[in-house]
C-alpha positions in Angstrom: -47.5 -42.6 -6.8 -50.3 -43.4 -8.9 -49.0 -44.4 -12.9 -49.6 -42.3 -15.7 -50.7 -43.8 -19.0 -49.0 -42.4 -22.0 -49.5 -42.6 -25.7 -46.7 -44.1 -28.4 -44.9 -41.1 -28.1 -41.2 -40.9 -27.1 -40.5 -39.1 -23.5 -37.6 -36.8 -21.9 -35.0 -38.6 -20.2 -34.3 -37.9 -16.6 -32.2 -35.1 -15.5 -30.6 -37.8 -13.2 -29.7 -39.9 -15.9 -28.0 -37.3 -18.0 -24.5 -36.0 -17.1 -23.4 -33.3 -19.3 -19.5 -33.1 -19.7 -19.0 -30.7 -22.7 -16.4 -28.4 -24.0 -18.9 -25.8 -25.0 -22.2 -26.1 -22.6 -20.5 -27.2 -19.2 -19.2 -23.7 -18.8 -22.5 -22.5 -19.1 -24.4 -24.8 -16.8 -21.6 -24.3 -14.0 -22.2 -20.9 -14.8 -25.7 -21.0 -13.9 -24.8 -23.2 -11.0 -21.6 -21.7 -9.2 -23.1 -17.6 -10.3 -26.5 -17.2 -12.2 -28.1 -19.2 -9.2 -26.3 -17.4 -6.3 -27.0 -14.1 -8.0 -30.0 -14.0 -8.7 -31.0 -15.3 -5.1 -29.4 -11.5 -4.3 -31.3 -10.1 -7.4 -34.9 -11.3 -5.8 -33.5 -10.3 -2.0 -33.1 -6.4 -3.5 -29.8 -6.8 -2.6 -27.9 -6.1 -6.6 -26.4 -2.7 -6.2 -27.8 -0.2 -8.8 -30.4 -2.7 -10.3 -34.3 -2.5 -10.3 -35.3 -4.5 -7.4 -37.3 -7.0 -7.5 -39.8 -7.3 -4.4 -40.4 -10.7 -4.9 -39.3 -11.8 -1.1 -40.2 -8.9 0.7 -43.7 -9.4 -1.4 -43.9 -12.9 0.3 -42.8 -11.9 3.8 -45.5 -9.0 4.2 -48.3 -11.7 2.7 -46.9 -14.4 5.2 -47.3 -11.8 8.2 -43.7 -11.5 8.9 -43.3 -7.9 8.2 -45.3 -4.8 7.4 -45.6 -3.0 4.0 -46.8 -2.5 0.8 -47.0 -4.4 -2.5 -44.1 -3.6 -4.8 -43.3 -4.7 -8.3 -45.5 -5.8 -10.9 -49.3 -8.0 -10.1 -47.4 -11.5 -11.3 -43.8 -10.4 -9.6 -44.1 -13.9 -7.1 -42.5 -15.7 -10.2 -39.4 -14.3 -9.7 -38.9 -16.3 -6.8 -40.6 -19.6 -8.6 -38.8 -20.0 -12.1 -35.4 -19.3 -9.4 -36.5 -22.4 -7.3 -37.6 -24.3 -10.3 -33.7 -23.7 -12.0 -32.7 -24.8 -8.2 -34.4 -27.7 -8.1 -32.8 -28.6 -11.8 -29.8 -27.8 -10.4 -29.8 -29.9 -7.2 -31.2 -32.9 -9.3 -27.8 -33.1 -11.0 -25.3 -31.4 -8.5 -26.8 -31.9 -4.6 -25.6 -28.7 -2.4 -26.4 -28.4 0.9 -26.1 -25.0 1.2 -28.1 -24.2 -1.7 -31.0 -26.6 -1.0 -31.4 -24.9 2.7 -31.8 -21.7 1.1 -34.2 -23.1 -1.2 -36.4 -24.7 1.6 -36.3 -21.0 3.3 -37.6 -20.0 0.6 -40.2 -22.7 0.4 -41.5 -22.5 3.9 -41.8 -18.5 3.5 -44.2 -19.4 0.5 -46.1 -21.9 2.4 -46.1 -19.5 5.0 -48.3 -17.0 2.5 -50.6 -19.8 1.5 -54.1 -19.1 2.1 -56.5 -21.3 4.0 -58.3 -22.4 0.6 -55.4 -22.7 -1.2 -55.2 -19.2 -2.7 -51.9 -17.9 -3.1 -50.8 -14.7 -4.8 -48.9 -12.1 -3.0 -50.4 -9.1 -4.9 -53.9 -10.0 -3.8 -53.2 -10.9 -0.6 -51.6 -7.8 0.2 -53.3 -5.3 -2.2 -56.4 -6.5 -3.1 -57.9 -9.4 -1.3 -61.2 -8.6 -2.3 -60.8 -8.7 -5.6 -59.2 -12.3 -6.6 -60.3 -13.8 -10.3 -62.1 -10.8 -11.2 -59.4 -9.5 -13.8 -58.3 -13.0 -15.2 -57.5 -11.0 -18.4 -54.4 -8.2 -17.0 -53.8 -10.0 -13.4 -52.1 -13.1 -14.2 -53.2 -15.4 -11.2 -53.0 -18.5 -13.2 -49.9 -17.7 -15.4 -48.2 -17.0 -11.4 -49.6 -20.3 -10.1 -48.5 -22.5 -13.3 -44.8 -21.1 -12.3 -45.6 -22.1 -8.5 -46.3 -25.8 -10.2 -43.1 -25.8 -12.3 -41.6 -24.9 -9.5 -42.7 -27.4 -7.1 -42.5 -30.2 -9.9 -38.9 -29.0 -10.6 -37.7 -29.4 -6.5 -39.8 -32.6 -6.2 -37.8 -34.4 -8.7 -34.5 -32.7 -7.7 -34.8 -33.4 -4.0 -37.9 -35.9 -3.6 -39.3 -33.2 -0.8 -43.1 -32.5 -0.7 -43.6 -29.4 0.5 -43.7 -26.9 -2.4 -45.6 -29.7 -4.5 -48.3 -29.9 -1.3 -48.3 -25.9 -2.1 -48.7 -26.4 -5.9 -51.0 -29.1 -5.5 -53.7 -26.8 -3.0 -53.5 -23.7 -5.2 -54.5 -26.2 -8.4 -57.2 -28.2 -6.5 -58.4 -24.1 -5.7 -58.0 -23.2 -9.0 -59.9 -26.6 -10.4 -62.8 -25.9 -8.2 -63.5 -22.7 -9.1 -62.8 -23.0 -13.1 -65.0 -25.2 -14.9 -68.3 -25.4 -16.9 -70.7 -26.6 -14.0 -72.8 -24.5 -11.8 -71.2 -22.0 -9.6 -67.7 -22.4 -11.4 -66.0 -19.4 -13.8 -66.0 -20.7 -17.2 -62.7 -18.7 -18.4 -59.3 -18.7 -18.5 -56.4 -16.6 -17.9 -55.1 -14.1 -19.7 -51.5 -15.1 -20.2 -51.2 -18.7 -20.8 -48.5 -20.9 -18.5 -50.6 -22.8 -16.4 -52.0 -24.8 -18.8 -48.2 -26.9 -19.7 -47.8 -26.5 -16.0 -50.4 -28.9 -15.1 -49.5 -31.4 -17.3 -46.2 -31.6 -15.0 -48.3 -31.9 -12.1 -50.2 -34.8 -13.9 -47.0 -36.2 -14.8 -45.9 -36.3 -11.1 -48.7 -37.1 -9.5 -50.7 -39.2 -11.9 -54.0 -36.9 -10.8 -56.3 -36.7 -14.1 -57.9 -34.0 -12.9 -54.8 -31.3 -13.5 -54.7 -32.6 -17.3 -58.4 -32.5 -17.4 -57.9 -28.9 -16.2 -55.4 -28.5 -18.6 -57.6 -29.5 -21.5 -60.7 -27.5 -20.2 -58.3 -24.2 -20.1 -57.2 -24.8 -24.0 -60.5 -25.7 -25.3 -62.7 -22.7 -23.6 -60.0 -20.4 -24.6 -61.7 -18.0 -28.0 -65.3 -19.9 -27.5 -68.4 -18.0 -27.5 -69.9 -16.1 -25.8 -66.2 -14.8 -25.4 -65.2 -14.6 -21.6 -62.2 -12.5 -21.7 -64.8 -10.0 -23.6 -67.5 -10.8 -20.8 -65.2 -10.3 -18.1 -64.1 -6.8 -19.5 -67.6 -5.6 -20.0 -68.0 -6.7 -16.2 -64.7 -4.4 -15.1 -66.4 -1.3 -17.0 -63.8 -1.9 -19.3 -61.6 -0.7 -16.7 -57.5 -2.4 -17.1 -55.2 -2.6 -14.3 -52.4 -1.0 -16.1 -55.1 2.3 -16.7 -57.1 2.8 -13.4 -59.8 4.8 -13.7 -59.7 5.1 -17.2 -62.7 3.5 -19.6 -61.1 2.2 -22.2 -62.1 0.4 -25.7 -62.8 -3.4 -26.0 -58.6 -5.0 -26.3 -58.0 -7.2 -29.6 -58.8 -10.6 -28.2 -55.8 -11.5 -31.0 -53.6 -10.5 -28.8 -54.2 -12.6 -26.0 -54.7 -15.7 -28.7 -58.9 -15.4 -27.6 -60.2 -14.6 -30.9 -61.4 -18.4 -31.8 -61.0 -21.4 -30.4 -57.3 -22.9 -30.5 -58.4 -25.6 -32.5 -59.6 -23.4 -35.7 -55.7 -21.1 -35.3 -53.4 -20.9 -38.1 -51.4 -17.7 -37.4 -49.5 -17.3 -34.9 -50.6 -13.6 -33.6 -50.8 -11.8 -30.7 -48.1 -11.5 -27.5 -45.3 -14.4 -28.4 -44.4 -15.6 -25.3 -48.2 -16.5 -24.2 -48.3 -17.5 -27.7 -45.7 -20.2 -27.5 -46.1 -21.5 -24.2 -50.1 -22.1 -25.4 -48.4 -24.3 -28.2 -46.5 -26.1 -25.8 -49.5 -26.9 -23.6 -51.2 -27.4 -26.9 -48.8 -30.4 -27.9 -48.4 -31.9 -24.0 -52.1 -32.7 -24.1 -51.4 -34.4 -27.6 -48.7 -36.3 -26.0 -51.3 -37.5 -23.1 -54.3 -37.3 -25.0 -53.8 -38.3 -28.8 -55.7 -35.5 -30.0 -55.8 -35.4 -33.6 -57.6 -32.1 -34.4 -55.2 -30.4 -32.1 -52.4 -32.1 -33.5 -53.0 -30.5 -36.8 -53.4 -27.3 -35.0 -50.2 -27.4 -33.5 -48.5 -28.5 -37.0 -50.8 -25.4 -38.5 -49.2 -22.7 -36.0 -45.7 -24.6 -36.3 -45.7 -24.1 -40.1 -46.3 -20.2 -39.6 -44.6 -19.3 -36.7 -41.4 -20.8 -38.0 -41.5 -20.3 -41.6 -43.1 -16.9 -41.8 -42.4 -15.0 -38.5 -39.1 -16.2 -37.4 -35.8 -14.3 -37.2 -32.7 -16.4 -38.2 -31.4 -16.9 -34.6 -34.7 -18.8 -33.8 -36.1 -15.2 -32.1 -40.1 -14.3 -32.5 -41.7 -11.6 -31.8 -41.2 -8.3 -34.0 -42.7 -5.7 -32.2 -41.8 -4.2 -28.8 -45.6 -2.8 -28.9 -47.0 -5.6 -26.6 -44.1 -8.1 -27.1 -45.7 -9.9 -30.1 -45.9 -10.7 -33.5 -47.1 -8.5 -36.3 -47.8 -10.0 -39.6 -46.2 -12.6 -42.4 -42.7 -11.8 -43.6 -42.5 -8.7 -41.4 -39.4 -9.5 -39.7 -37.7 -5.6 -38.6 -33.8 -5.8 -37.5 -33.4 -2.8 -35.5 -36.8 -2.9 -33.7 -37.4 -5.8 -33.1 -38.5 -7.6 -29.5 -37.5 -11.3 -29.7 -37.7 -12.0 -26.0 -35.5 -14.6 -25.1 -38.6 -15.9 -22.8 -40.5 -16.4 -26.3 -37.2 -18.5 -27.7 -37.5 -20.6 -24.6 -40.8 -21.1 -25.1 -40.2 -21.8 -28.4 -37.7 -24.1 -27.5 -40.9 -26.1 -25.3 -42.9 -26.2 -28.3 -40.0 -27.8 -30.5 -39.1 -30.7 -27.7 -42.8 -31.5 -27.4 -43.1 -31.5 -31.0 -40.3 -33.7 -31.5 -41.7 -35.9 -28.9 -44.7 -36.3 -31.1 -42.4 -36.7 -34.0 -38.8 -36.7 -34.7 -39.1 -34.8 -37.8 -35.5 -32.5 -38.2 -36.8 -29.1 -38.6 -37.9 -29.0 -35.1 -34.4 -30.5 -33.8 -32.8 -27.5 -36.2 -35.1 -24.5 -34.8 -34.5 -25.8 -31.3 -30.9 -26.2 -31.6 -31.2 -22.7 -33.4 -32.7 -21.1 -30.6 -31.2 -22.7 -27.6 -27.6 -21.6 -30.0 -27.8 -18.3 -30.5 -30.6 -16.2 -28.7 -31.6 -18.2 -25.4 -27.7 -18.0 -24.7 -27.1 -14.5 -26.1 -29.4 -12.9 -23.4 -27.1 -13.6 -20.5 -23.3 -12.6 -20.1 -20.4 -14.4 -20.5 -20.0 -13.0 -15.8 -23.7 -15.0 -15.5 -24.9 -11.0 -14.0 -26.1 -9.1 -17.1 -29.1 -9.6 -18.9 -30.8 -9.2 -22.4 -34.8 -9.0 -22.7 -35.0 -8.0 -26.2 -32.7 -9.5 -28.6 -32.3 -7.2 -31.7 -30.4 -8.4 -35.0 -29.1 -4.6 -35.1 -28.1 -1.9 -32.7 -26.8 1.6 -33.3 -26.6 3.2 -29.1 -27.4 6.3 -30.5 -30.6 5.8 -31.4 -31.3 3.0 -28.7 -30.9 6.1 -26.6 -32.7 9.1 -28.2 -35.1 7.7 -30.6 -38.0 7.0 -28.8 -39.1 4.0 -30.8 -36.1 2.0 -30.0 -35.8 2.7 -26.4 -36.4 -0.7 -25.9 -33.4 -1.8 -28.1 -30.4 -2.0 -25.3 -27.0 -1.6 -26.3 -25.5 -3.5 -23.1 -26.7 -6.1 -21.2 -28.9 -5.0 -17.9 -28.2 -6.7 -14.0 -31.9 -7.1 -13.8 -35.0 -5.8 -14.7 -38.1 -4.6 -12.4 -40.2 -7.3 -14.9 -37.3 -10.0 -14.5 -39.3 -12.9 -16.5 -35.9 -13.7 -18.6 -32.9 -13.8 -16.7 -34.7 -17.0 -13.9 -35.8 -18.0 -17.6 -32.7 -18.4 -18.9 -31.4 -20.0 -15.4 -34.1 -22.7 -15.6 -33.5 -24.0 -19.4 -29.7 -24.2 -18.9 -30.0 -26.1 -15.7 -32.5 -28.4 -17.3 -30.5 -28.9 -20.6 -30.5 -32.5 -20.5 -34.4 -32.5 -20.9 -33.5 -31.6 -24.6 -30.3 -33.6 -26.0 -32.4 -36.8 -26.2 -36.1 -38.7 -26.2 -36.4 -41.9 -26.4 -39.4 -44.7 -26.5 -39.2 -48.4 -26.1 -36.8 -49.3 -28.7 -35.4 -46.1 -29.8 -32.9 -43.0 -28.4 -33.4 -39.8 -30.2 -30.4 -37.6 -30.3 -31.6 -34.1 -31.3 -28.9 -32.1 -29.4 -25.1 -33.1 -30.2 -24.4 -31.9 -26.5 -21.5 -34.2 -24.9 -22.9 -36.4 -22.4 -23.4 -39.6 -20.7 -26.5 -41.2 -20.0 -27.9 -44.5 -19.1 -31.6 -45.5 -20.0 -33.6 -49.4 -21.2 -33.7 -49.9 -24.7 -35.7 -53.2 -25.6 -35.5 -54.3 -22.2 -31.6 -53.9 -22.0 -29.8 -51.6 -19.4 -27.8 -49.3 -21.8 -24.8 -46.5 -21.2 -24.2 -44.5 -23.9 -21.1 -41.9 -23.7 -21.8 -38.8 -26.9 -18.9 -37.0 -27.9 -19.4 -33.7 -29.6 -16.9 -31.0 -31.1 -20.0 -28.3 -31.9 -20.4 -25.6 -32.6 -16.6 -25.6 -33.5 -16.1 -28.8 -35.1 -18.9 -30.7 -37.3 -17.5 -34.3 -35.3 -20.1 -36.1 -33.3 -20.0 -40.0 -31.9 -21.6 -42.2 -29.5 -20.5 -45.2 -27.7 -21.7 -47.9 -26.4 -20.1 -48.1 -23.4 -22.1 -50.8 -21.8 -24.8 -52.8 -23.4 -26.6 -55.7 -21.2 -27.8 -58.7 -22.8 -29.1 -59.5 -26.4 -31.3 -58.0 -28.8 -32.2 -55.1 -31.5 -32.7 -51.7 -30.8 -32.1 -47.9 -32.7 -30.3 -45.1 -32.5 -31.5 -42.2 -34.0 -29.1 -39.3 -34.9 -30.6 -35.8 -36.0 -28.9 -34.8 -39.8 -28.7 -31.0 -39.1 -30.2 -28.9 -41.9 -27.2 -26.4 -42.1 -25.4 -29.4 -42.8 -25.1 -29.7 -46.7 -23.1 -33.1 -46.1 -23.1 -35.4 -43.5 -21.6 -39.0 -43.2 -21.8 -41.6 -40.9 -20.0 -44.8 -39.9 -19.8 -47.4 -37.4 -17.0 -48.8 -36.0 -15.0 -47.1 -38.6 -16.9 -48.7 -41.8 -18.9 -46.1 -43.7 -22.4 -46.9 -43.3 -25.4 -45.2 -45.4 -28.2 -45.3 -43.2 -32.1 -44.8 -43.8 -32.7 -40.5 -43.6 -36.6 -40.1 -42.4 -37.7 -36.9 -42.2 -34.2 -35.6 -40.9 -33.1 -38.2 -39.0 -30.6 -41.1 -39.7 -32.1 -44.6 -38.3 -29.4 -47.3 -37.0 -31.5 -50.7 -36.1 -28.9 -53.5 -34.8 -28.0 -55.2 -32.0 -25.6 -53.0 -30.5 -22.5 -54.3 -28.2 -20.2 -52.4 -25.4 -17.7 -50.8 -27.3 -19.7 -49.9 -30.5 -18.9 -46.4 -32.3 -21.2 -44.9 -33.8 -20.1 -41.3 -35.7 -21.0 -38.5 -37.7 -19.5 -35.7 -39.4 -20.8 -32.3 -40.3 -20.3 -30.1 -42.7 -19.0 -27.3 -40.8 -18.3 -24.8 -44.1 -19.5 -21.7 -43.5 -22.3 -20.7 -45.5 -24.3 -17.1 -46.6 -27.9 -17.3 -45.6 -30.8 -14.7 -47.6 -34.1 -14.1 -46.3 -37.5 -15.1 -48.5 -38.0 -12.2 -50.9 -40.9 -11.1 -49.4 -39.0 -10.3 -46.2 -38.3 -6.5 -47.1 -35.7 -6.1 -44.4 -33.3 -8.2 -45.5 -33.8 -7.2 -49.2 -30.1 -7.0 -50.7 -28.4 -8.3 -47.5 -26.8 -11.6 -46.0 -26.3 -13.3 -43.0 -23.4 -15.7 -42.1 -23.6 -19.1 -40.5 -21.4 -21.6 -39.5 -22.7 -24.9 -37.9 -25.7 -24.0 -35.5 -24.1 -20.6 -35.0 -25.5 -17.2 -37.0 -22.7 -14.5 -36.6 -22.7 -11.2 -36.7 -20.9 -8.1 -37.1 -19.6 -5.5 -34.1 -18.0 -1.9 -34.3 -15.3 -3.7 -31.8 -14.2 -5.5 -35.1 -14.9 -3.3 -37.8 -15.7 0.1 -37.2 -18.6 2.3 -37.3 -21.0 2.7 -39.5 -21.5 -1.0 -40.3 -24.0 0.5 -42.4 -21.6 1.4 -44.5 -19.9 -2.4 -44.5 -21.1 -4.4 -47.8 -19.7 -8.1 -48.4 -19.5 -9.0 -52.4 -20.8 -12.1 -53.7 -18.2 -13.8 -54.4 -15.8 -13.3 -51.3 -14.3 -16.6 -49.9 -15.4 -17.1 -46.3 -12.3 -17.8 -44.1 -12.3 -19.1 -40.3 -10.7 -17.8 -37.9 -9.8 -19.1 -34.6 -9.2 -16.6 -31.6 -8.0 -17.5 -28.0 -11.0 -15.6 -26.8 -13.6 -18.0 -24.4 -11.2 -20.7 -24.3 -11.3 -20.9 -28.4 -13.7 -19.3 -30.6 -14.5 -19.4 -34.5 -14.4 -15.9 -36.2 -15.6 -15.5 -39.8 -13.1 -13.5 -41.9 -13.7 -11.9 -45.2 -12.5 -9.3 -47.8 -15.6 -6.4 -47.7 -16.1 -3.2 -48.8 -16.4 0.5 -46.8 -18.1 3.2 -48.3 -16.1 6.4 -47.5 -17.2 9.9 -47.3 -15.7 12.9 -49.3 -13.3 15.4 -47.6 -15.4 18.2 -48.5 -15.3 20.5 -45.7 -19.0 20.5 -45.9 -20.8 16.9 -47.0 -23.9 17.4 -48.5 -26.6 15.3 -46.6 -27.7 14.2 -50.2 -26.1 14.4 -53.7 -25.8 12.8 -57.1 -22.5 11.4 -57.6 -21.9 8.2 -55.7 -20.0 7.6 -53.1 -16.7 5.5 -53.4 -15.7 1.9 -51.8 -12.5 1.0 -50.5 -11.6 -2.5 -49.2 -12.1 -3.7 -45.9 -11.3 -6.4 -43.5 -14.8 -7.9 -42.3 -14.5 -9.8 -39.1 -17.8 -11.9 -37.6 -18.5 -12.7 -34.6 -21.0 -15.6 -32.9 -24.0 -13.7 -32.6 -24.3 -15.5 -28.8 -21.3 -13.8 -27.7 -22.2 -10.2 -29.0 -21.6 -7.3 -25.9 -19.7 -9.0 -24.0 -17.1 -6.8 -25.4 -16.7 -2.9 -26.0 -20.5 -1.4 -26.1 -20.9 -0.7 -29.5 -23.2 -1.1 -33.1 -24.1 -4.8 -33.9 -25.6 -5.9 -37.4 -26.8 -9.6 -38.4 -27.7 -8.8 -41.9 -25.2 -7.2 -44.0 -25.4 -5.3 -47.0 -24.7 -7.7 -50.2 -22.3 -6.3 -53.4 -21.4 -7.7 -56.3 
């Protein structure tokens, strides 16, 4: 394997070299391992009782000649089957199974089996439309399919060291990197959802071929350049979409599709979030490989926005279910909003890029946010029911008859006939080691307080660290030096939590004040086996309110405790929590349940507002009505469902 020059940034440690043994996040990555992965193998085979199918295998047997049929499903429905393989390939990296890895090379061979002669490989074309590949870059999603193949085939390489999905992913890219291009004979455009793009700088990572981050770089930069080819493309269609055959249609809001100037000159994040954030990502990779400055500040530009302006408090984008996107500044809806937990995952790729760049704490906090609270809250505690949308307040009622909140779902689905989020969620938590640390020559970056042990070289000294971590139920953190070869100076690097009003360190049990840059606490020494080094959080729990321009939350609060935003559920306190209000100046207790092996409730002395017992209540009137006092109970907005179907609410009404 050819080596890869890199930049002075810090880099991901191996999955390999990670072993996660935590009270919290073991659970969930046995989950994924032991249920989420066997299931949703079942999921993609059609074979869930009373859930959407998926097509996704059948798809691939009629392109591969084994069986007869139709297309079913949606155009870019072959990534089903990838983003599964890619959370297998995680998996088998850290826990080797037999049994599952067989299944997984089944799978493989069936999708080497529908691989075209040049390389080409799309089930939907292949089957439906074989005359008509890269003519609709714009609604087809060829390349934002292929950049999952890649993930895919880079995920199992590294798991299992076998070549034949990465032989796969490396054909369809050396297809794709032919045909796209600004020389003679090649289509100068780009795809309409962005994904391949981060992809092939995995495949560049893995194979040290320049050409796939070259291709990488050429995708960004044409993307919004004049003459515009999405625009070009359309006019070519007769402004004809797939989603409307037949029907002539006006010219789409290249906004949308993040077209509508070059990336370089964007300072708003706009348009549909999840192609949105996983641009950013690819955006910040070729920093990382490239030291781009100009797209480095364009990365910072969309950061600042997208996390200041348009970002829900559990680390959720997106505020509109009308093409999955974001709207505007400080419009920020809580009972119709989208936040897809694909666009906190990709949010969550922007933030561990970013922090490779940097270790700046903000994007430690808004990873650990997301990752916390809605990446986690769109699956089950059973591993089998899913969330897409992820709304900060439900009332089934109108989930269920109001038109404009259909998308709103009171209880978590088994799967979804576009199933983007539920292999989503099965590929982050198998790879959750990728985001608990970077490191560079001299330094290990803890972002994540995720127990673990790991082994890596630190100034040329084989190192074994052992992290302990209480969170999110205790604010107690420490890492040892288990074994430390040799002499010499390096640093550790501990993220200081923003929730975290105060946070104190020691080592070896001597209080230490340590240098705080930009969020992170710096320990330079020459570390020996048996060194402690801890930290403890401020774990009180604390009212959060929204930026006065954020009309939705005018009046209300939100609680938080460590990395966890709670909320409130009928279960606990009754319907309407509309009518719930939370004074000022009511003490915040904890509360520890036996539920989930031991969780932290929020407790707190509230008010109900009662109706009259007229016989008939007027639907409006003059006098006011009265309070009484009421028992508030929150729970961890992660865990919400997973209980009695019922009303949910993030932001509660504030009284004095």
């Amino acid at each position: 394997m050819l080596e890869v020059k890199k930049h002075d940034y810090s880099h991901q440690l191996d999955l390999k070299s990670v072993s996660i043994q935590d009270r919290y996040w073991s659970p969930y990555v046995d989950l994924i391992r032991n249920t989420v992965i066997p299931y949703q193998w079942e999921a993609i085979n059609d074979r869930i009782p009373d859930a959407e199918p998926s097509h996704a295998i059948r798809n691939f047997r009629i392109a591969a000649g084994l069986e007869e049929g139709e297309f079913a499903g949606f155009v870019f429905q072959d990534t089903d089957l990838y983003k599964w393989l890619e959370a297998v390939g995680y998996s088998l990296a850290v826990t080797p199974d037999a049994d599952l890895e067989n299944t997984a090379d089944e799978a493989i061979r069936l999708i080497a089996s529908a691989q075209q002669d040049d390389g080409y490989l799309n089930t939907y074309f292949t089957v439906a439309e074989p005359d008509k590949r890269w003519t609709n870059l714009t609604d087809c999603h060829e390349m934002y399919t292929a950049g999952h193949l890649i993930e895919a085939a880079v995920s199992y390489y590294h798991g299992t060291g076998k070549m034949q999905l990465l032989d796969v992913a490396m054909r369809f890219a050396d297809h794709i990197d032919d045909r796209f291009g600004p020389e003679p004979g090649q289509i100068r455009g780009y795809d309409g959802h962005q994904e391949l793009e981060l992809a092939l700088v995995k495949l560049y990572e893995a194979t040290g071929e320049s050409r796939y981050l070259n291709l990488a770089g050429y995708l960004i930069d044409e993307r919004g350049r004049e003459p515009n080819f999405l625009h070009k493309e359309w006019e070519q269609r007769g402004r004809i979409s797939l989603w409307y055959p037949g029907v002539v249609q006006k010219t789409p809001g290249l906004e949308y599709l993040q077209a509508h100037q070059p990336v370089r000159e964007q300072a708003t994040a706009i348009g549909h979030a999840v192609r949105a954030v996983y641009m950013y990502t690819a955006m910040a990779d070729l920093v990382l490989h490239k030291g781009d400055a100009s797209l480095l500040a364009a990365c910072e530009r969309l950061w600042n926005n997208l996390v200041h302006r348009q970002m829900y408090v559990t680390g959720s984008i997106g505020s509109t279910h009308h093409g999955e996107a974001f709207t505007f500044d400080y419009d920020l809806p809580n009972d119709t909003n989208y936040s897809e937990t694909c666009a906190s995952i990709g949010l969550i790729f922007f933030a561990r890029r970013m922090l490779q760049l940097k270790a700046k704490g903000e994007y430690g906090d808004v990873m650990e946010r997301a990752l916390y609270n809605t990446v986690t809250a769109g699956m089950a505690g059973d591993g089998k029911h899913y969330f897409y949308v992820n709304p900060m307040e439900v009332w089934p009622e109108a989930s269920e008859r109001n038109p404009g909140k259909h998308h709103v779902k009171a209880v978590r689905q088994k799967w979804y006939g576009c199933a983007c989020c539920p292999p989503n969620v099965a590929r982050i938590l198998s790879s959750l080691a990728h985001y608990i640390f970077t490191s560079d020559e001299n330094t290990l970056y803890t972002h994540l307080y995720i127990a673990n042990e790991t082994e890596l070289e630190l100034s040329g000294r084989k190192v074994r660290l052992k992290l302990d971590s209480g969170l999110p139920w205790k604010g107690e953190a420490k890492l040892t030096v288990a074994e430390a070869e040799g002499e010499g100076v390096f640093t550790l690097a501990m993220r200081v939590p923003g929730w975290s009003k105060t946070s104190t360190f020691s080592i070896n049990g001597e209080s230490i004040a340590p240098i705080i840059e930009d969020g992170y606490a710096y320990f330079n020494r020459d570390w020996r086996t048996g060194d402690v080094l801890t930290i403890e959080l401020d774990m009180e729990p604390q009212r959060i309110y929204a930026h006065p321009n954020l009309r939705a939350n005018a009046g209300r609060v939100a609680l938080q405790r460590g990395p966890l935003v709670y909320c409130f559920e009928e279960t606990d306190n009754g319907a309407p929590l509309a009518s719930l209000t939370l004074p000022a100046t009511a003490p915040i207790r904890v509360v520890h349940a036996e539920w989930r092996g031991g969780v932290v409730f929020l407790e707190a002395e509230g008010q109900r507002i009662i109706e009259t017992e007229q016989l008939h209540n007027p639907l409006y009137r003059s006098e006011p009505y009265k309070r009484e006092g009421h028992r508030l109970l929150a729970v961890p907005y992660t865990l919400w469902g997973n209980r009695d179907p019922g009303e949910m609410l993030v932001w509660i009404r504030q009284s004095e």
